[in-house]
C-alpha positions in Angstrom: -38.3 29.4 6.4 -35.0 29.1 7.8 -31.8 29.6 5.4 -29.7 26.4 4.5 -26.5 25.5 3.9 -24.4 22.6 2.9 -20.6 22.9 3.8 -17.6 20.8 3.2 -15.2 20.3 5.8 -13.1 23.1 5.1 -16.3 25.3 5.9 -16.6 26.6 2.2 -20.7 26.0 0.7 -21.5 23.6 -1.6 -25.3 24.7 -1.6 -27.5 27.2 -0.2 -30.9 28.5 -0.1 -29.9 31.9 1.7 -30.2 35.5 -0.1 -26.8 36.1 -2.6 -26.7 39.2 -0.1 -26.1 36.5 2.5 -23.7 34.3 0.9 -21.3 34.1 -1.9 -20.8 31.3 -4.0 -18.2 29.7 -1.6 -18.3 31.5 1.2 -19.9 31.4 5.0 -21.5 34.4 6.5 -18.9 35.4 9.1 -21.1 35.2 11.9 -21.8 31.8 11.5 -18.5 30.6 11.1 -17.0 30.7 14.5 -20.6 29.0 15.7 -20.6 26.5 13.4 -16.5 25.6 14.4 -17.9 25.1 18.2 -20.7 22.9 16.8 -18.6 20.9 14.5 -16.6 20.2 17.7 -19.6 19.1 20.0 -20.5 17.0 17.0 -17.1 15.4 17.3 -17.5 14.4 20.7 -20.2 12.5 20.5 -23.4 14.7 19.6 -25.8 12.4 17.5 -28.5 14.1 16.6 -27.4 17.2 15.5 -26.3 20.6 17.9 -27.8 23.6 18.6 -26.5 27.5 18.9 -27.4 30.6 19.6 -26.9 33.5 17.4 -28.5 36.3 19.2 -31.7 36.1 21.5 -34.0 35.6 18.3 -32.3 33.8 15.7 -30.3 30.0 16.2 -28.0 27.6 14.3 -28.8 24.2 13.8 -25.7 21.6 12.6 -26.2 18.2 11.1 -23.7 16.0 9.9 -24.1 14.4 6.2 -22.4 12.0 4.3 -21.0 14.0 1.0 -20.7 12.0 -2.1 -17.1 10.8 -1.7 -17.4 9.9 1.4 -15.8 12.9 2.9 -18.2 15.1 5.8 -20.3 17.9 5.0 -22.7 19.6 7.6 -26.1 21.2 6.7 -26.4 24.4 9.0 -30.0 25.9 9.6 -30.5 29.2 10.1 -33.7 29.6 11.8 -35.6 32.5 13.8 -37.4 31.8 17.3 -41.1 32.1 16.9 -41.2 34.8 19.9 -44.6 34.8 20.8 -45.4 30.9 21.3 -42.7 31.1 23.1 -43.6 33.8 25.6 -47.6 32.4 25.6 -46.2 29.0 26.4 -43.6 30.6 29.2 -46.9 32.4 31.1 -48.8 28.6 31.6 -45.4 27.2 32.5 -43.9 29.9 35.0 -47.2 31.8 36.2 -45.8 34.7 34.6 -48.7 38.1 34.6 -49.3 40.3 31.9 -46.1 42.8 32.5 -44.3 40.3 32.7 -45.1 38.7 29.3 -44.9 41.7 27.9 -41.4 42.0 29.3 -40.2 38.3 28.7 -41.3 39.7 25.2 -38.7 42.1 25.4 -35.7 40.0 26.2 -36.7 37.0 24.0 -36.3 39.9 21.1 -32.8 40.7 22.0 -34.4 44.5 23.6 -32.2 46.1 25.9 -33.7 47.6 29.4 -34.2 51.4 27.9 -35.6 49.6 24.9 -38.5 47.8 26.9 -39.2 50.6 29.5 -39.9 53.1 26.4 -42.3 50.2 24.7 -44.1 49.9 27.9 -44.0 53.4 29.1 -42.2 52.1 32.3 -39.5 53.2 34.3 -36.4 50.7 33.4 -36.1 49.9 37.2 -39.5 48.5 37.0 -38.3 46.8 34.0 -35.5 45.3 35.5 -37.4 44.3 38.7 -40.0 42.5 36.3 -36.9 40.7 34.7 -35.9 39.7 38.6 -39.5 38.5 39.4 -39.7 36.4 35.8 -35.3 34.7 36.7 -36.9 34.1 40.2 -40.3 32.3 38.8 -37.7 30.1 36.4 -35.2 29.7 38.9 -32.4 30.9 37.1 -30.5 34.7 37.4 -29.6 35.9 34.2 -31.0 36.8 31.5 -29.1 34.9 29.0 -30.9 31.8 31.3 -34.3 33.6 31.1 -33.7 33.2 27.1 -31.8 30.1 27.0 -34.6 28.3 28.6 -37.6 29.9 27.7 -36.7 28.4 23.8 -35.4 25.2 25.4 -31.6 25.6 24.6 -31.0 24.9 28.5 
């Protein structure tokens, strides 16, 4: 269940459904704040449906606009973890992708770093790194912020 919360313009909460270890009464958790300020800006150029942003490789933000009581703005801001293994099932039928490489794509969709996934698979991290080359070359993209970024649609 992703956390919630209801922000005036001035970015303090009105409402939330997050932990009171993640929240006081009135205030933002300071990682989402400077997200939120870039979403609140695509939203005033134009964005209609909402915008999306990415927190770290597992967790996003997602920013709606809403119409507070007095007229004035207030944005409802989703906090929401990936679902990491749809994801990388649904990224093997797309891109071809064989079982080390899952298992890798696994990996980076979790935020791992290369050590990190070479001791989980009991593989050197060259090979790990060449897997992560093989899976940017099957998606046609080179990093692997892309690899992410697109394997949860956010490209």
């Amino acid at each position: 269940m992703p956390a919630l919360y209801i922000v005036d313009e001035a970015m303090r909460v009105v409402f939330s459904t997050a932990p009171e270890s993640a929240a006081t009464a009135t205030d933002l958790p300071d990682e989402l704040r400077p997200i939120v300020g870039r979403l609140r800006q695509d939203l005033a150029a134009g964005a209609e449906n909402g915008t999306i942003g990415v927190i770290s490789p597992t967790e996003l933000v997602r920013l709606q606009r809403l119409d507070g009581r007095d007229g004035s703005p207030h944005y409802a801001i989703f906090r929401e973890r990936f679902a990491t293994r749809n994801s990388v099932d649904k990224a093997v039928a797309q891109f071809k992708l064989s079982g080390r490489e899952a298992e890798v794509l696994d990996g980076l969709l979790r935020g791992d770093a290369t050590s990190e996934i070479a001791a989980r698979l009991g593989i050197g991290a060259t090979t790990v790194l060449e897997h992560v080359r093989n899976i940017g070359r099957k998606m046609n993209v080179t990093k692997r912020s892309a690899i992410v970024a697109l394997v949860f649609g956010l490209r």
